[in-house]
C-alpha positions as CSV (number, residue, x, y, z in Angstrom):
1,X,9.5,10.3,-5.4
2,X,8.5,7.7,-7.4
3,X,8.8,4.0,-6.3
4,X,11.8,2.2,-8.3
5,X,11.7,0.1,-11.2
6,X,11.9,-3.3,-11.0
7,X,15.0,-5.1,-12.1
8,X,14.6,-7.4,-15.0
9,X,17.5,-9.9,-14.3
10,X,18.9,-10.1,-11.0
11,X,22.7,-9.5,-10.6
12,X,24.8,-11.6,-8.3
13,X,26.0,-9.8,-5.8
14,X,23.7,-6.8,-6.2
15,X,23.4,-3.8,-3.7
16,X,20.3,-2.0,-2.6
17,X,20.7,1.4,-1.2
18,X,19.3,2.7,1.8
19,X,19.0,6.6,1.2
20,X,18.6,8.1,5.2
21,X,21.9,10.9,4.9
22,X,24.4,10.5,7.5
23,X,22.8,7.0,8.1
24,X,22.7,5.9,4.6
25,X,24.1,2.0,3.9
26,X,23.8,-0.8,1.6
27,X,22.2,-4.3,1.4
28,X,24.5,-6.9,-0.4
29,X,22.6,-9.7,-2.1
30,X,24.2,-12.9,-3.5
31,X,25.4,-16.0,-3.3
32,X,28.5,-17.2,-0.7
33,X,28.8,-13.2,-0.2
34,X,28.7,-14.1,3.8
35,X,32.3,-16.0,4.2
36,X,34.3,-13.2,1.9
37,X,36.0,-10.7,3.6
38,X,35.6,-8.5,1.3
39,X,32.0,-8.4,2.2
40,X,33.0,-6.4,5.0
41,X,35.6,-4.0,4.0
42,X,34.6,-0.4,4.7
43,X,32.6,-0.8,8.1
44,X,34.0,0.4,11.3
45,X,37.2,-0.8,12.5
46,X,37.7,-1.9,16.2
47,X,39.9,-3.8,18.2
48,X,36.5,-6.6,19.0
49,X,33.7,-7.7,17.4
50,X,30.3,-10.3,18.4
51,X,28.9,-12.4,16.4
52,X,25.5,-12.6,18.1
53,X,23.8,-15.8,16.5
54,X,21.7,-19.0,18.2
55,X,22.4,-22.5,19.0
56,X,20.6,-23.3,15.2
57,X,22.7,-21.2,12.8
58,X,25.7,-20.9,14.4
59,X,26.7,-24.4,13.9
60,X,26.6,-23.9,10.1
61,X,27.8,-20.3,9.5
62,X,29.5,-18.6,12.5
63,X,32.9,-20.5,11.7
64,X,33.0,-19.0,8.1
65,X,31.6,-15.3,9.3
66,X,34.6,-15.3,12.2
67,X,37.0,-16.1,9.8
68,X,36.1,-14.0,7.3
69,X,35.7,-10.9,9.6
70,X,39.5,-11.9,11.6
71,X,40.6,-10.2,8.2
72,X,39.3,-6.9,9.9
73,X,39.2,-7.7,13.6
74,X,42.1,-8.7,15.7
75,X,39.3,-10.6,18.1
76,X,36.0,-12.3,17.1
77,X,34.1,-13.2,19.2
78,X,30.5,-15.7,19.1
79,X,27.6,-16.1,21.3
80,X,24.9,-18.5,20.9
81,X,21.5,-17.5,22.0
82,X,18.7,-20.4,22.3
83,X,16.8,-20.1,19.3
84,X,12.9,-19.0,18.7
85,X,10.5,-16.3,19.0
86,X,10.1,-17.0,22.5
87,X,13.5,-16.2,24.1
88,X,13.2,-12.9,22.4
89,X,12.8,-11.3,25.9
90,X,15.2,-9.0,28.5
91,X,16.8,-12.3,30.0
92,X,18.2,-13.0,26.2
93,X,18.9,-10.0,26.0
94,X,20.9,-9.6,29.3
95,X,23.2,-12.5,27.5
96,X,24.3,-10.1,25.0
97,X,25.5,-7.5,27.4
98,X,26.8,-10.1,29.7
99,X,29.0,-11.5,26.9
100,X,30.0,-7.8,25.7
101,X,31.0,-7.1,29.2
102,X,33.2,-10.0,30.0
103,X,35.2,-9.5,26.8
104,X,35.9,-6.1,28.0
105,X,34.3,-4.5,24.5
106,X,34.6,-1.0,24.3
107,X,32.1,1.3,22.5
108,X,33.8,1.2,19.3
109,X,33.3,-3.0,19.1
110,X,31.3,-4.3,16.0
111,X,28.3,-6.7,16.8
112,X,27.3,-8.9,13.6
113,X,23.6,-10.5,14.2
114,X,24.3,-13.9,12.4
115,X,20.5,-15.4,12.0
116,X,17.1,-14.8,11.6
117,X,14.5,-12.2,13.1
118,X,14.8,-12.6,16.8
119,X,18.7,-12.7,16.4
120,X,18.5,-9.1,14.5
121,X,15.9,-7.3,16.2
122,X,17.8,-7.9,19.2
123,X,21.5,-7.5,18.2
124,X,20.3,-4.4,17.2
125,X,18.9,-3.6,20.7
126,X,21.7,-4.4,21.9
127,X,23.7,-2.3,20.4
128,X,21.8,1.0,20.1
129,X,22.0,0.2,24.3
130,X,25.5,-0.6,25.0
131,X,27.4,2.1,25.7
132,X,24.1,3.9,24.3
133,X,25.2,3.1,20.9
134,X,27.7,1.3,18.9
135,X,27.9,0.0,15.2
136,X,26.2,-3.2,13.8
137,X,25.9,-5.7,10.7
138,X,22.8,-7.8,9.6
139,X,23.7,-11.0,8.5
140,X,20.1,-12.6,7.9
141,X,20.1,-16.4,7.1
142,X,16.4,-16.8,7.0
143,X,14.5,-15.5,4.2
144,X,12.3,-13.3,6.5
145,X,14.8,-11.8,8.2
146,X,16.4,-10.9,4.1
147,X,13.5,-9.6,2.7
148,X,11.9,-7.6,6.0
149,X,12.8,-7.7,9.4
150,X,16.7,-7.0,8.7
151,X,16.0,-3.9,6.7
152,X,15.2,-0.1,8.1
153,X,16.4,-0.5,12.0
154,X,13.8,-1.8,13.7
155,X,15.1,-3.3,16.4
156,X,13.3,-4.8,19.9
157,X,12.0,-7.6,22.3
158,X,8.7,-8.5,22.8
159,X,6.3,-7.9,25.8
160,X,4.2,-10.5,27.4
161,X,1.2,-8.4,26.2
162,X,2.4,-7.7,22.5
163,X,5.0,-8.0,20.3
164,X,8.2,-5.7,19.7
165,X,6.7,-3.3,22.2
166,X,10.1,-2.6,24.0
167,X,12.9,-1.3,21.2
168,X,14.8,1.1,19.4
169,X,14.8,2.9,15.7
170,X,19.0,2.1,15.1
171,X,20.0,1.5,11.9
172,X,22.4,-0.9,10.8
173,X,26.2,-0.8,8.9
174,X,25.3,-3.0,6.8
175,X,23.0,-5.8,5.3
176,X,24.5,-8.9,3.7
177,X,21.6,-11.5,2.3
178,X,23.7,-15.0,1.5
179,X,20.9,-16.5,-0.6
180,X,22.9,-19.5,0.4
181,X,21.8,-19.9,3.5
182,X,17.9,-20.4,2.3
183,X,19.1,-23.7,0.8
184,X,19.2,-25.0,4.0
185,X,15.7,-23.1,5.7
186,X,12.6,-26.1,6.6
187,X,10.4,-25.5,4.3
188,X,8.0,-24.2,7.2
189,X,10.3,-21.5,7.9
190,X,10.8,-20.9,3.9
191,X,7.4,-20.5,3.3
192,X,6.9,-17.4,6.3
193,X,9.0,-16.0,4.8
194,X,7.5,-16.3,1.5
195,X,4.7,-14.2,3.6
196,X,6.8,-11.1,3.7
197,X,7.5,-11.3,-0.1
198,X,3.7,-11.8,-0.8
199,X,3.1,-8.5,0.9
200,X,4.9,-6.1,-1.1
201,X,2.4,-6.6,-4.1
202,X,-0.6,-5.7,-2.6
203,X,0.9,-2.8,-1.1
204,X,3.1,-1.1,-3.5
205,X,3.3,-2.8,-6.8
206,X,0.7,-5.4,-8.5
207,X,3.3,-6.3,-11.0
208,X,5.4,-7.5,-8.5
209,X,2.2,-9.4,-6.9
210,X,1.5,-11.1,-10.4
211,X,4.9,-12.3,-11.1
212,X,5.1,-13.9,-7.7
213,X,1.4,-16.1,-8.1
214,X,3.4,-16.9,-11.8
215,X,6.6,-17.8,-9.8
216,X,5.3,-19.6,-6.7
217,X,6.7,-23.0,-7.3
218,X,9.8,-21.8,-8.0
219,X,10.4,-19.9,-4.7
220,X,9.1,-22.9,-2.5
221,X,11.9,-25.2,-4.2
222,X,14.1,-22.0,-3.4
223,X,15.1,-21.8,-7.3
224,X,18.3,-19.7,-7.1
225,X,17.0,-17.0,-10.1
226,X,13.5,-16.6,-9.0
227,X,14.9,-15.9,-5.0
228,X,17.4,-13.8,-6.1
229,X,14.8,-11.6,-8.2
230,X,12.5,-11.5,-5.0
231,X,14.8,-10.8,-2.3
232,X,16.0,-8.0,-4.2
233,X,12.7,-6.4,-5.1
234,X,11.6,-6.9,-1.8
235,X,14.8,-5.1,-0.4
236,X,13.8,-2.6,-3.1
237,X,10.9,-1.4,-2.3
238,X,11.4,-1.5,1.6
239,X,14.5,0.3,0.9
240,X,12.5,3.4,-0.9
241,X,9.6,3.0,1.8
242,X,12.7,3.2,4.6
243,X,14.0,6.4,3.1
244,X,10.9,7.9,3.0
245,X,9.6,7.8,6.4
246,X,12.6,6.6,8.7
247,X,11.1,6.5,11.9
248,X,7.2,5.6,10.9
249,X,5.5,8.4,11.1
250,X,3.2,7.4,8.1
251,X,4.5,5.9,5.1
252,X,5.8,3.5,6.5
253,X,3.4,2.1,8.9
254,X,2.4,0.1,5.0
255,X,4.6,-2.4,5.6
256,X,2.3,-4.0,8.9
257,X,0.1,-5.2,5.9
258,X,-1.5,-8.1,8.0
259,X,0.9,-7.7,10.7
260,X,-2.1,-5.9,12.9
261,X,-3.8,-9.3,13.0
262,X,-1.5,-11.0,12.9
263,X,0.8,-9.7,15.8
264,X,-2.3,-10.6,17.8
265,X,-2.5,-14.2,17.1
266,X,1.5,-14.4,18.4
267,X,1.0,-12.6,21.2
268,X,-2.7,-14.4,21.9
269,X,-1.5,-17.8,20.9
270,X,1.9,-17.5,22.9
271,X,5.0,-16.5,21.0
272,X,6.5,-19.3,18.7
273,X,3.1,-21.4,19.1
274,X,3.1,-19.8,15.4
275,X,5.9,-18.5,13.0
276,X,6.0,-14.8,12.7
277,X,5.3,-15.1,8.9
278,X,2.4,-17.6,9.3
279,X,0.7,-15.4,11.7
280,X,1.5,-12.4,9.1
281,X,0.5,-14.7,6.3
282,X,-3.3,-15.2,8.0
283,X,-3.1,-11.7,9.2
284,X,-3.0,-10.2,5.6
285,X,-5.9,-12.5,4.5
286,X,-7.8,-11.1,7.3
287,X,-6.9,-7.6,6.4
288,X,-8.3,-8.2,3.2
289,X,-11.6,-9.5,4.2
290,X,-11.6,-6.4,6.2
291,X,-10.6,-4.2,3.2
292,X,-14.1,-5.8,1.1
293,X,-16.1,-5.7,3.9
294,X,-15.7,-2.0,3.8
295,X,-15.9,-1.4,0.3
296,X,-12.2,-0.8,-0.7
297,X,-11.6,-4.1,-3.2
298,X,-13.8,-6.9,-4.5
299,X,-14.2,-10.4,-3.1
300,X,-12.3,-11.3,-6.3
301,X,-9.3,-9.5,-5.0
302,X,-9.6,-11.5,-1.8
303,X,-10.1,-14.7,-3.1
304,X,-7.2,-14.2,-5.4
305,X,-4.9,-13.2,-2.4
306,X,-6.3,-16.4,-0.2
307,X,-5.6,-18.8,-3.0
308,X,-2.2,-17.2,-2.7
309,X,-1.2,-17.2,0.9
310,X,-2.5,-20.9,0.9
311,X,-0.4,-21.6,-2.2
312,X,2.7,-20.4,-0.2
313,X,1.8,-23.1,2.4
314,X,0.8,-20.7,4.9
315,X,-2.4,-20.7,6.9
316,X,-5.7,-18.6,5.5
317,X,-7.9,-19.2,8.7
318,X,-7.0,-17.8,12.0
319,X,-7.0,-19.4,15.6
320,X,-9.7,-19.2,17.9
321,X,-7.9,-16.9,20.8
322,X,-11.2,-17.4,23.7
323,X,-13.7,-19.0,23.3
324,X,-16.2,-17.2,24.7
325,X,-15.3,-14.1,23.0
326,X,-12.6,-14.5,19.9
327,X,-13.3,-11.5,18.7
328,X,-13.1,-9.5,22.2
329,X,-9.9,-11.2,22.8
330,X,-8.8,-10.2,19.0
331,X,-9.7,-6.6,19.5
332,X,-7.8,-6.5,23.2
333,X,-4.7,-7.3,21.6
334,X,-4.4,-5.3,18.5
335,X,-5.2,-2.0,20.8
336,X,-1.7,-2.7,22.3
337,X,-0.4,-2.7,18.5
338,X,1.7,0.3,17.6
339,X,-0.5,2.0,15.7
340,X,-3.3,2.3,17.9
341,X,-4.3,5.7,18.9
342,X,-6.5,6.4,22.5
343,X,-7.6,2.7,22.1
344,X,-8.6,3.4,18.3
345,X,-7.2,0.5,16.4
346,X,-5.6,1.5,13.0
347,X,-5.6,-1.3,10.1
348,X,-3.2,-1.6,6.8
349,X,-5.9,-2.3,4.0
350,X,-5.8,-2.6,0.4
351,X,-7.4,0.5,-1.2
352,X,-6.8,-1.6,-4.8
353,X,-4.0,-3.9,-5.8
354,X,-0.7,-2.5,-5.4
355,X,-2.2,0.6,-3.3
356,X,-2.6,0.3,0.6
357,X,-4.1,3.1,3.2
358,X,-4.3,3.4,6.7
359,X,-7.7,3.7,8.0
360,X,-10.0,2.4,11.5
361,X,-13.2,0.3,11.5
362,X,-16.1,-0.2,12.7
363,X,-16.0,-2.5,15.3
364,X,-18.9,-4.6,14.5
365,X,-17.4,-4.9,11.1
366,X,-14.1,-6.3,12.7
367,X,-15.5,-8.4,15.1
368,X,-17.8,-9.9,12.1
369,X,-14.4,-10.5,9.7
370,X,-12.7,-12.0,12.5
371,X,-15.3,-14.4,13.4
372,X,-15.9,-15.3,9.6
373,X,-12.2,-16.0,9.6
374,X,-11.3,-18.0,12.5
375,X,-11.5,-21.3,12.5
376,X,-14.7,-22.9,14.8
């Protein structure tokens, strides 16, 4: 199966299929989509549902979701978690049970993750757990969580010694991407998430990776047409890697483009020291330099995808982890990643533009990239 074309003019609201069978469901993407209750019409009916967001978004958009969803659900109720990557741990976690337990929810109840990453990763915990399983909606309000982290049912918490080490593959309902709510991101937060559009196009389609250098400015003002044309490409093609390889048993693993790096400057750094998409954003550029250094694409290639990532006001030079030994310290981490084998560290590289492979290193060839990428 072929990868899908792209669309030509985005339609408001549009819907992305996710093709998994029994588990199959769509991602809505539009504008003011997230206060309609029709936005929610077909999903499982129960007596309760959560609205699991954080003490940042809630204020702005729980009010309108509640209301929309008391259309379906004779009780809604909200929980704010504290917001950032580092409260994405069991204590949080524990808040979400706590709250599902004192509400007497029953296994049928709804839980809607109202926010960005952290919020959906572990809303969806959360709800493969309780009662070991019961149905959930993405709601993603930043524009990493829309294009990424809300789609294919990864859910988790992070470990002290790596990132989304403890977790679950449970797919979501639904997806509903408010383009909205990006009007009102920082622009630090807009531009990780610009990270995770970059890195479709230098894994699965260099059309897509040219018409975002051509469209830059416009998705750092967030210009309505050009973010509605990424998100849903982005959705697209994560959608047709999703329904490939569900559970990541190869495929998929394409999609940690610079997230091997990149996972180890969060963890190394401590989490929310640096955005998720920053770190990704410095991650893929290190990738790269790996990728030339072992004969896979040009220094041409590299330079074009730095100029990029620094364009999208993201950092190109990662941080010095120990200074004794960066690249020790480097190479410690990323043998917790996911995709190391027996202590065999397995990289995301670019085998071309648009083409990606999965392939280990040389040491000595990774400890030289990430010293001639980290800033002294």
């Amino acid at each position: 199966m072929s990868l899908p074309s792209a669309v030509t003019t985005p339609v408001s609201p549009a819907r992305v299929a996710i093709d998994l069978g029994t588990r199959s469901y769509a991602i809505t993407i539009g504008a003011g989509v997230l206060d309609q209750p029709g936005t929610y019409a077909d999903l499982p009916r129960a007596s309760q549902a959560l609205i699991v967001s954080n003490t940042t978004v809630a204020p702005l958009y729980a009010q309108r979701v509640r209301t929309a969803l008391a259309a379906h659900y004779p009780q809604v109720h909200v929980l704010a978690l504290p917001d950032g990557e580092a409260y994405k741990t069991w204590e949080t976690l524990q808040l979400i049970f706590d709250a599902l337990l004192s509400h007497g929810c029953d296994r049928k109840t709804v839980l809607f993750a109202l926010g960005g990453g952290v919020v959906g990763d572990m809303t969806g915990f959360a709800a493969a757990s309780f009662m070991r399983g019961v149905p959930f909606v993405q709601i993603p309000t930043t524009l990493l969580a829309q294009v990424d982290s809300s789609v294919g049912g990864k859910t988790g918490i992070n470990h002290p010694l790596g990132k989304n080490m403890v977790g679950a593959f449970y797919q979501p309902h639904r997806v509903v991407c408010d383009l909205d709510t990006l009007q009102t991101l920082p622009p630090r937060e807009l531009s990780a998430g610009l990270a995770e559009i970059i890195k479709y196009g230098p894994i699965a389609d260099r059309v897509f990776l040219d018409w975002i250098e051509a469209h830059l400015p416009d998705l750092r003002s967030c210009e309505p047409r050009a973010m509605a044309y990424a998100v849903q490409r982005s959705c697209e093609i994560k959608a047709w890697v999703v329904s490939q390889d569900e559970r990541e048993a190869g495929l998929r693993a394409i999609l940690n483009f610079g997230h091997t790096f990149g996972h180890a400057i969060e963890a190394g750094m401590g989490y929310g020291a640096w955005l998720h998409g920053e770190a990704v954003g410095c991650g893929m550029v290190m990738a790269a330099r790996l990728s030339a250094a072992l004969g896979l694409v040009d220094t041409g290639f590299v330079d074009r995808l730095v100029r990029l990532v620094a364009a999208a006001g993201l950092p190109v030079r990662g941080p010095v982890l120990d200074i004794s030994d960066n690249a020790g310290r480097y190479l410690e981490l990323m043998r917790l990643d996911k995709k190391a084998h027996a202590g065999a560290i397995t990289f995301v590289l670019i085998d071309g533009p648009g083409r990606a492979v999965m392939r280990e290193a040389p040491e000595d060839v990774v400890r030289g990239v990430i010293d001639a990428c980290c800033a002294a």
